[in-house]
C-alpha positions as CSV (number, residue, x, y, z in Angstrom):
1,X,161.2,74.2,96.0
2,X,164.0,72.2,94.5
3,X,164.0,70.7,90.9
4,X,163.5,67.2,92.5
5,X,160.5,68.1,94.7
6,X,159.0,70.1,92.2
7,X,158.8,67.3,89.3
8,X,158.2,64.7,92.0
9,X,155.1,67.4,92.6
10,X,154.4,67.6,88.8
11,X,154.1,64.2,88.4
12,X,151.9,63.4,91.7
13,X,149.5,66.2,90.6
14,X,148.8,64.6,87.2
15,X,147.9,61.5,88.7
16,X,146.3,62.8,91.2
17,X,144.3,65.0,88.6
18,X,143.4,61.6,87.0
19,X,142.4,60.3,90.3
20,X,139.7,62.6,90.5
21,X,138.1,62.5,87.1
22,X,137.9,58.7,87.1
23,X,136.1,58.8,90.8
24,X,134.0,61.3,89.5
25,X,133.6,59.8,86.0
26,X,132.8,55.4,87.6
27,X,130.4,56.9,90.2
28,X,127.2,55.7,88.7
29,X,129.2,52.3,88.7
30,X,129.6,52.1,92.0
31,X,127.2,51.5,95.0
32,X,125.9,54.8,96.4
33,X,127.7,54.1,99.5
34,X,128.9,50.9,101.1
35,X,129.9,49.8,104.6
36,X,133.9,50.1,105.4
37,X,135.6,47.4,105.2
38,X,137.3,45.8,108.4
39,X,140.9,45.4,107.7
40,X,140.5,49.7,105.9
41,X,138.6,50.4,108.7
42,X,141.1,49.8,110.8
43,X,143.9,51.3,108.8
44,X,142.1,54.6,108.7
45,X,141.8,54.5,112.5
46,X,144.6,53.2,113.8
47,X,147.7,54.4,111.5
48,X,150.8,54.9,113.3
49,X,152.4,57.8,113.1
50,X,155.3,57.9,110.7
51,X,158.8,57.9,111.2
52,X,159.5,58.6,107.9
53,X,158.3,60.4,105.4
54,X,156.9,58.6,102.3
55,X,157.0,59.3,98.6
56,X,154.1,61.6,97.1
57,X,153.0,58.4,95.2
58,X,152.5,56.0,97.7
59,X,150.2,58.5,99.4
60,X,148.1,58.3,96.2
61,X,148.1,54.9,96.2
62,X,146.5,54.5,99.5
63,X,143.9,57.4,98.3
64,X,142.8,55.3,95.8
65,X,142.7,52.1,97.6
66,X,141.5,53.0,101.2
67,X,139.6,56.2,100.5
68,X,138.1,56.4,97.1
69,X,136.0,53.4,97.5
70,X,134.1,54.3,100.6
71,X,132.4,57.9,99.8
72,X,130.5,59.6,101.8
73,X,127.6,58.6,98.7
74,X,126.1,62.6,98.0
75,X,128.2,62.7,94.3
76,X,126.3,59.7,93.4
77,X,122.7,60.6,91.3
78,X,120.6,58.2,93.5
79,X,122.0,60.1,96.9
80,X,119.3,61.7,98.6
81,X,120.3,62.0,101.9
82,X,120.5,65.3,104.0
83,X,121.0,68.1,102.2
84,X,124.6,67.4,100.2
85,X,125.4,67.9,97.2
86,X,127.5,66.5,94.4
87,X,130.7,68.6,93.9
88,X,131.0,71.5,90.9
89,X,133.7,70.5,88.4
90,X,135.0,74.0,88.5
91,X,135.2,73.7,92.3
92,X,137.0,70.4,92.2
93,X,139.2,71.9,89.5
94,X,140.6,75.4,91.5
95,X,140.4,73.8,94.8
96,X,144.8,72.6,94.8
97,X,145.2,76.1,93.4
98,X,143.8,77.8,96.6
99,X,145.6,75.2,98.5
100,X,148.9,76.2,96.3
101,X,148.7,79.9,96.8
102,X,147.5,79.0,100.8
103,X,146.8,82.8,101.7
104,X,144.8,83.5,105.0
105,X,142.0,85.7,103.8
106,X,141.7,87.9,107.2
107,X,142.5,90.6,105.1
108,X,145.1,92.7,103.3
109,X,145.4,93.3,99.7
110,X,145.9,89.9,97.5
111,X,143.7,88.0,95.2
112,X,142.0,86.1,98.1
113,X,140.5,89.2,100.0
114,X,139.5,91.1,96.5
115,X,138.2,87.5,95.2
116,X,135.7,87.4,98.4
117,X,134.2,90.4,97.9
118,X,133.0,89.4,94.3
119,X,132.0,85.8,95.6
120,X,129.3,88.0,98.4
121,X,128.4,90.0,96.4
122,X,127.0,87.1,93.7
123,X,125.3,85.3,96.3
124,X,123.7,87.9,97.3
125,X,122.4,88.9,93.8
126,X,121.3,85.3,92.9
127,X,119.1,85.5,96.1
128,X,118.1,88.9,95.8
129,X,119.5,90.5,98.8
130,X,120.4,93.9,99.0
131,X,124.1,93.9,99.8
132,X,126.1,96.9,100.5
133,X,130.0,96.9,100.4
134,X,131.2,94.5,103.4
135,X,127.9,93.3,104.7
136,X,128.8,90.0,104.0
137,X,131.8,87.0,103.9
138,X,132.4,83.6,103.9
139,X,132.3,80.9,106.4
140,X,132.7,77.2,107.0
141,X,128.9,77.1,106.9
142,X,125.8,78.1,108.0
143,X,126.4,77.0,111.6
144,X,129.3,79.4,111.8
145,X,127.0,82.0,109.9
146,X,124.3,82.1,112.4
147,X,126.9,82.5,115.6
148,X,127.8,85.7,113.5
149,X,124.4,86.6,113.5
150,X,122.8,85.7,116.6
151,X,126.1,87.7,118.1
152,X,125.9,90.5,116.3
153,X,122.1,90.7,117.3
154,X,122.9,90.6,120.8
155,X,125.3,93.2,120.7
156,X,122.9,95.6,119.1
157,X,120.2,94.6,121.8
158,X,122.9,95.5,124.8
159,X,123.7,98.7,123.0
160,X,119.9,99.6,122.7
161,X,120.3,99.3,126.9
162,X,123.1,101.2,127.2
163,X,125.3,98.1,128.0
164,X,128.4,97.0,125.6
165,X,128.1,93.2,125.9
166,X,131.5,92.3,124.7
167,X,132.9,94.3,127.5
168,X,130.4,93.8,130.5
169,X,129.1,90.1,129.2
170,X,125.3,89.5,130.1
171,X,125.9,89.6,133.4
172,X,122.6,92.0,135.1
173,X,121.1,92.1,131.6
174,X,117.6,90.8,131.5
175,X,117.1,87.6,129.5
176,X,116.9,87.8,125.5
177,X,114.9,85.9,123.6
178,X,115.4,83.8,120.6
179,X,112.0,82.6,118.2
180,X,112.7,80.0,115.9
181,X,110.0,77.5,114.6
182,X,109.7,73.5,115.5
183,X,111.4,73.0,112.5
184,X,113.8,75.7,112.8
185,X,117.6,73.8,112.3
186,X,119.8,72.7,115.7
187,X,122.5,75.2,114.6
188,X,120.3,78.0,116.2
189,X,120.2,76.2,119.3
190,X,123.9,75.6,119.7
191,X,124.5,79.7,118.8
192,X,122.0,80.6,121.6
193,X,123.6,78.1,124.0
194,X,127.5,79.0,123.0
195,X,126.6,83.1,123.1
196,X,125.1,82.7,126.9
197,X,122.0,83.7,125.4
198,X,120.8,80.3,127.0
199,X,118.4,77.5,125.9
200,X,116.1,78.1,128.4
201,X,115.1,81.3,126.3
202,X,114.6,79.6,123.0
203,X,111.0,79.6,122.0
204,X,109.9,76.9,119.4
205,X,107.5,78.4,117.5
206,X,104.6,75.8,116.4
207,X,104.2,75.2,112.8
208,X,101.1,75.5,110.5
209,X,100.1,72.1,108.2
210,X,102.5,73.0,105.8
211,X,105.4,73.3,108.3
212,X,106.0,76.7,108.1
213,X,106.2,79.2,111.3
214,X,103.0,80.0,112.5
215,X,102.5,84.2,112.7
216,X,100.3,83.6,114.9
217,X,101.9,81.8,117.5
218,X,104.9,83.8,117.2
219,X,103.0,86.7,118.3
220,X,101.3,85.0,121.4
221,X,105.2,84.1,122.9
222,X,106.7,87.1,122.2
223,X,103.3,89.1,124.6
224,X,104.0,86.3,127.2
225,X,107.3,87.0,127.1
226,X,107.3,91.0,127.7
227,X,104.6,90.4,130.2
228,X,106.9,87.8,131.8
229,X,110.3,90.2,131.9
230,X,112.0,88.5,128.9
231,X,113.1,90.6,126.4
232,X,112.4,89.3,122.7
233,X,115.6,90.1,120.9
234,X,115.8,87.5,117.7
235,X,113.0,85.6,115.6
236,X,115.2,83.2,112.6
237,X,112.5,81.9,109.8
238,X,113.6,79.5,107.2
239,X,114.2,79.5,103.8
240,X,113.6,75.7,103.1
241,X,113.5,73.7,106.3
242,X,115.7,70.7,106.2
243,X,113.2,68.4,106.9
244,X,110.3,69.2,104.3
245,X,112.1,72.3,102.1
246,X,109.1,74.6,104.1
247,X,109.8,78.4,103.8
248,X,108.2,80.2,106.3
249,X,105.8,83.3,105.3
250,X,109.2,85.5,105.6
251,X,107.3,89.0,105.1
252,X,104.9,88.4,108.0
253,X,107.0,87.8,110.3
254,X,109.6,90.7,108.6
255,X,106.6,92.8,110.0
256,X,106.4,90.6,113.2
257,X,110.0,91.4,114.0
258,X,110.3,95.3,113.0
259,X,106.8,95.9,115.1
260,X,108.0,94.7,118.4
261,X,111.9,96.0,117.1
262,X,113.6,92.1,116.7
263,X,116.6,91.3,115.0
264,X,114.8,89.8,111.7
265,X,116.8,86.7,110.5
266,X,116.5,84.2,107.8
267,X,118.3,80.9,107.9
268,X,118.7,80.1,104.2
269,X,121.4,77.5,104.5
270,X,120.0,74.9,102.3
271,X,116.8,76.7,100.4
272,X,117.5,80.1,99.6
273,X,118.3,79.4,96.0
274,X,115.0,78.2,95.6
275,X,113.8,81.8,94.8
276,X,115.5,81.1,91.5
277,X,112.6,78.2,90.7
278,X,109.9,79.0,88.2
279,X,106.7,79.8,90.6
280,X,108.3,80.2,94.0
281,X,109.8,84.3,94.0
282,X,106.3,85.2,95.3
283,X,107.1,82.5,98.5
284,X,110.1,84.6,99.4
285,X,109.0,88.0,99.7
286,X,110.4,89.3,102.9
287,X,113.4,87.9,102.5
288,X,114.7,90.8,101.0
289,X,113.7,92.1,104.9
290,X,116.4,90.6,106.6
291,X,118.9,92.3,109.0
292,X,121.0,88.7,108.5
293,X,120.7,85.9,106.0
294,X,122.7,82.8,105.9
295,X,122.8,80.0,103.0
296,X,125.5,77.8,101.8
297,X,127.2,77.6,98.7
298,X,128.3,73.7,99.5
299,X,124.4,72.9,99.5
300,X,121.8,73.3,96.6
301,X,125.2,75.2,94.3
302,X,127.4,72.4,94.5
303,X,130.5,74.2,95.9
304,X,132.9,71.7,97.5
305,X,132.7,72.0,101.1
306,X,133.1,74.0,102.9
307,X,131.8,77.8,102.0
308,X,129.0,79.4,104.0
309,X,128.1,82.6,103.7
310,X,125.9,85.4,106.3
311,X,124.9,88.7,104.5
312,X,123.9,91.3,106.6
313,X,121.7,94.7,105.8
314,X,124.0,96.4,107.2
315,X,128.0,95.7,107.8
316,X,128.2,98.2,111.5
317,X,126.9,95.7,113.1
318,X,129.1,92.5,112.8
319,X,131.8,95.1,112.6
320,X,131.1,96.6,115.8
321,X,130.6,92.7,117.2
322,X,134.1,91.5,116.3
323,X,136.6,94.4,115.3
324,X,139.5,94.7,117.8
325,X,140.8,97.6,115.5
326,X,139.1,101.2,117.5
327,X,137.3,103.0,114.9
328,X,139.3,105.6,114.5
329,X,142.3,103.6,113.1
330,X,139.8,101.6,110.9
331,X,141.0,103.2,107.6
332,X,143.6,101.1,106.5
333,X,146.7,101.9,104.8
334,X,146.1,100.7,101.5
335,X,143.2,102.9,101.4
336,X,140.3,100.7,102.1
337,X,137.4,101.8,104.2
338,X,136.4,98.5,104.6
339,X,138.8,97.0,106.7
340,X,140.1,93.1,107.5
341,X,137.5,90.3,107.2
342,X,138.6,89.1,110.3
343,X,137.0,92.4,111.7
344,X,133.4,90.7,111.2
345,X,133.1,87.5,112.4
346,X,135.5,85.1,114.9
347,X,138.1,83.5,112.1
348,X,141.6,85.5,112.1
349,X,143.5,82.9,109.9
350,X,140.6,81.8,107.0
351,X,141.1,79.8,103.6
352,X,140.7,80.9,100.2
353,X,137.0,79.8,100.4
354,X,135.9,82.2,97.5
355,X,138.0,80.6,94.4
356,X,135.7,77.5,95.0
357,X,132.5,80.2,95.3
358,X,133.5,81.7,92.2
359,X,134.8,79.4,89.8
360,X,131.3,77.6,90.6
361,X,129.2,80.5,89.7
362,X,131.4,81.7,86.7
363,X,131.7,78.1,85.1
364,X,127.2,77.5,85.8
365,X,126.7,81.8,85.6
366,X,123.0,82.5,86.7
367,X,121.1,80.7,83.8
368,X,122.9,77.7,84.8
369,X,122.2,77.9,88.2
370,X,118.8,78.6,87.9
371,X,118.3,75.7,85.5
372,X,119.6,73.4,87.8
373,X,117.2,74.6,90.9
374,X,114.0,74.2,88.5
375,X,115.2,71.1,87.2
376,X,116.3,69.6,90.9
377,X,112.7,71.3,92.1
378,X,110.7,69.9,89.4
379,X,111.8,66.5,90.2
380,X,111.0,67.0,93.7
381,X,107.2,67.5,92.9
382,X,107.5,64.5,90.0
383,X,108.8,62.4,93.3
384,X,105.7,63.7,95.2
385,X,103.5,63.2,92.5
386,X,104.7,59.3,92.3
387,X,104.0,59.4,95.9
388,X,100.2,60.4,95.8
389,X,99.4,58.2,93.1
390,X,100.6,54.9,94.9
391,X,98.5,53.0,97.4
392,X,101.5,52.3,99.8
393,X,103.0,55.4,100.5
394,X,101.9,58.9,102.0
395,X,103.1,62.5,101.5
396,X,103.7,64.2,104.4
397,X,103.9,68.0,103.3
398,X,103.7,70.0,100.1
399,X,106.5,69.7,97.5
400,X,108.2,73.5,98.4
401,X,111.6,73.4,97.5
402,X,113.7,70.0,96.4
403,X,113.2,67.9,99.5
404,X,110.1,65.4,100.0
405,X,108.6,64.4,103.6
406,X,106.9,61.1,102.7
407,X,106.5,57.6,105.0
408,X,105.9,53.9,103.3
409,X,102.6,52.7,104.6
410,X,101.6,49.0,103.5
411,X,98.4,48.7,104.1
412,X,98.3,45.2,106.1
413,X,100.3,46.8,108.8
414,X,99.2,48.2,111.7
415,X,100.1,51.5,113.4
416,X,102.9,50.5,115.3
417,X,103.9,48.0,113.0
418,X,104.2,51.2,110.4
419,X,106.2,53.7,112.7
420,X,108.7,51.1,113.4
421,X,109.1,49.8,109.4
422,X,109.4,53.9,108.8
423,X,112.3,53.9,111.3
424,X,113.9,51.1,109.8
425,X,113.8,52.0,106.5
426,X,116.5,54.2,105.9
427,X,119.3,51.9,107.0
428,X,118.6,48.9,104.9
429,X,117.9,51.1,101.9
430,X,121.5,52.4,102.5
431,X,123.2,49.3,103.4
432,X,121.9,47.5,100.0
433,X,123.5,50.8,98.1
434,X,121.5,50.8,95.4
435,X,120.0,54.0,96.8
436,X,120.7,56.1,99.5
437,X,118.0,58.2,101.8
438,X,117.4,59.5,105.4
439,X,114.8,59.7,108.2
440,X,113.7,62.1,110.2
441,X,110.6,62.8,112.4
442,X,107.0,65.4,111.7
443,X,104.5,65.7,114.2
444,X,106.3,63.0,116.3
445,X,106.1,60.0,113.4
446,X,108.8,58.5,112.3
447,X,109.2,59.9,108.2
448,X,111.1,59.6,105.3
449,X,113.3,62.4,103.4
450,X,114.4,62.8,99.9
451,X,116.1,65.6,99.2
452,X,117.3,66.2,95.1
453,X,120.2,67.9,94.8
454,X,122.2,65.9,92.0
455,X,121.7,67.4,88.3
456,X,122.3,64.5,86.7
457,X,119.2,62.8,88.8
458,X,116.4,61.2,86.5
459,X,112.6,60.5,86.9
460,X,114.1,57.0,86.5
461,X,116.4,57.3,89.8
462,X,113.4,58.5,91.3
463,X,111.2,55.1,90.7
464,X,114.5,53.1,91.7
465,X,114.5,55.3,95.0
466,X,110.3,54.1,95.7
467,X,111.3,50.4,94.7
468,X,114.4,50.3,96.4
469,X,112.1,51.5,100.1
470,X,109.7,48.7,99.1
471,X,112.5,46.0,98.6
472,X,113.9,46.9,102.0
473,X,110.6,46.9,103.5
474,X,109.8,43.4,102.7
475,X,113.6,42.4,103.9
476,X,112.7,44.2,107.2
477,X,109.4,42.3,107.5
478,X,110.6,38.7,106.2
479,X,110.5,36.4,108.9
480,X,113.3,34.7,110.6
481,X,114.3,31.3,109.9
């Protein structure tokens, strides 16, 4: 890089550096989130395509006027939407770094690689997993963490026939089946759809009051399906449901799934972290069980997106899913048993996800991090506590994790009247951007989410949240002139 580019660089970075901390630092100032504007609209959609190149500095400028002011809303205290976070200063901090050094972390030896291997195995300590060397690596989330799953579960089931799926396919194989509960998340679909396994053999496995799997029922679909010629092959239970935060009982059906010889996994995306909350460690046992957990460091941990992760009991299996290296040339030259990354899962050319994993952990270490899940958890049951004690709203299911199922329920309206004000909430809570929530749907009624991910969220944020639902309520219900 010349002398000229590099101060040009030098001098973009700093402002850029001051970019970010004033965003970060005026959030609270701001709307939660906002509708885009026509004429930036517009210019974000239909740019054309340069010429000629332009100046470091001008590309700043339209960061801070076209882009800055319409956020997504999750770094703002009173965002409760979905399940994302606010980002980590530390991650925000390293993240140019990564993109300076821009390694692909497939493998070899460099920071990048070794890095990664440190960043697994933290996760899996703060969640209690038991990790052995290269049972484990990062993804873009937990979407692409359960394809590495559910595939390496369906190339141990074809090797348990005799079959080698990634030669032969699934063609003459009988059907495998895939258990997940009715609140099990759409990733698990998509896997079992894009891996042939087909949707027709996903079975929704009802829930209990509480929203958790029901044993049970599990049991029942899994006879009916040996009776039937289907093969059971994968149960996924949740760590914290999306919808309500629900784990499931995780050691029943750990005993489910090695009784009738399943591929036991855990889909941990969003909730797994909440074994790190005062009370709860007694509502994971089992997980510890799992051949395959996923979770995400850009959820309840605050790492800037993206960085997934899927730990596995045992690192054969992805191995022997995705290596294209025969074993007997899998020792590699600089000594490492261990091999590439890209030997486990479908990424050859992946980014330097673990500085942002790391520099998170090692700037909040484990007391921080479990401070902020009590604290974000504790809020959640203060939110549902609000809840019970007012006359117009309703808890839908118990406070488990940081999210809240509740509706708004005025008691002059009718039935209909109700699910269709529940449906219409969300929106005008958003567009008046004092606040910002989601809906979703339990036991086929329209409902309201919160989830509380932000650390600087208050019990006061939480009564603006309530008033700001009423407010749009009456807005919704005002009549026309």
């Amino acid at each position: 890089m010349t002398d000229l580019r590099l101060t040009d660089l030098r001098r973009a970075g700093r402002s850029a550096a001051d970019l970010a901390a004033d965003h970060l630092a005026t959030v609270t100032d701001r709307p939660v989130w906002r509708p885009v504007a026509d004429a930036d609209r517009s210019w974000l959609t239909r740019q054309p395509l340069p010429a000629a190149g332009r100046p470091l500095a001008d590309l700043l400028d339209d960061v801070r006027d076209r882009m800055l002011p319409y956020p997504m809303g999750n770094g703002h205290p009173r965002f409760f939407g979905w399940v994302n976070s606010p980002p980590s200063p530390a991650g925000v901090l390293v993240a140019p770094l990564a993109a300076a050094m821009n390694p692909s972390c497939a493998g070899g030896e460099h920071a990048g690689v070794l890095l990664e291997r440190t960043a697994v195995r933290w996760l899996a300590e703060l969640v209690g997993f038991p990790h052995p060397p290269g049972a484990g690596l990062l993804t873009s989330g937990t979407s692409m963490a359960t394809i590495i799953a559910l595939a390496t579960a369906r190339q141990r089931a074809s090797r348990q026939q005799g079959r080698d799926v990634r030669e032969t396919g699934l063609y003459g194989q009988p059907p495998l089946a895939v258990y997940l509960s009715t609140e099990g998340h759409s990733c698990l679909r998509k896997a079992a759809e894009l891996l042939g396994l087909g949707s027709r053999y996903l079975r929704t496995v009802p829930v209990d009051g509480a929203y958790r799997m029901d044993p049970g029922a599990l049991r029942r679909l899994i006879a009916a399906d040996r009776a039937a010629g289907v093969r059971p092959m994968f149960v996924a239970a949740s760590a914290g449901t999306v919808n309500t935060g629900a784990v499931d009982p995780l050691a029943e059906i750990a005993g489910i799934a090695r009784e009738h010889g399943l591929w036991f996994h855990v889909d941990g995306a969003y909730g797994a972290l909440g074994a790190l909350a005062e009370g709860t460690g007694r509502g994971y046992a089992g997980l510890e069980q799992a051949d395959s957990l996923a979770l995400d460091p850009h959820k309840w941990l605050g790492v800037p997106v993206d960085a997934g992760c899927v730990l596995f009991r045992d690192p054969v299996g992805p191995r022997d899913t995705f290596s294209l290296v025969p074993p007997y040339l899998r020792q590699d030259d600089d000594g490492d048993p261990l091999g590439w990354f890209s030997e486990y899962g479908p990424e050859q050319t992946r980014p330097f996800r673990a500085l942002r994993v790391w520099a998170t952990i090692a700037h909040l270490g484990r007391d921080g991090i479990s401070q902020l899940v009590r604290r974000t958890s504790q809020l959640a049951r203060t939110l549902a506590t609000m809840i019970e004690a007012s006359d117009d709203f309703e808890l839908l299911a118990p406070a488990t994790t940081s999210v809240i199922a509740f509706r708004h329920r005025p008691t002059a309206l009718d039935v209909d009247r109700t699910e269709a004000l529940n449906q219409a909430i969300p929106a005008a809570v958003q567009r008046r951007g004092h606040a910002f929530l989601t809906g979703t749907r339990l036991s086929g009624r329209a409902a309201l989410r919160a989830c509380v991910l932000h650390p600087d969220t208050t019990e006061a944020d939480l009564g603006v949240l309530l008033d700001e639902i009423r407010t749009a309520a009456q807005e919704i219900d005002a009549p026309t002139v």
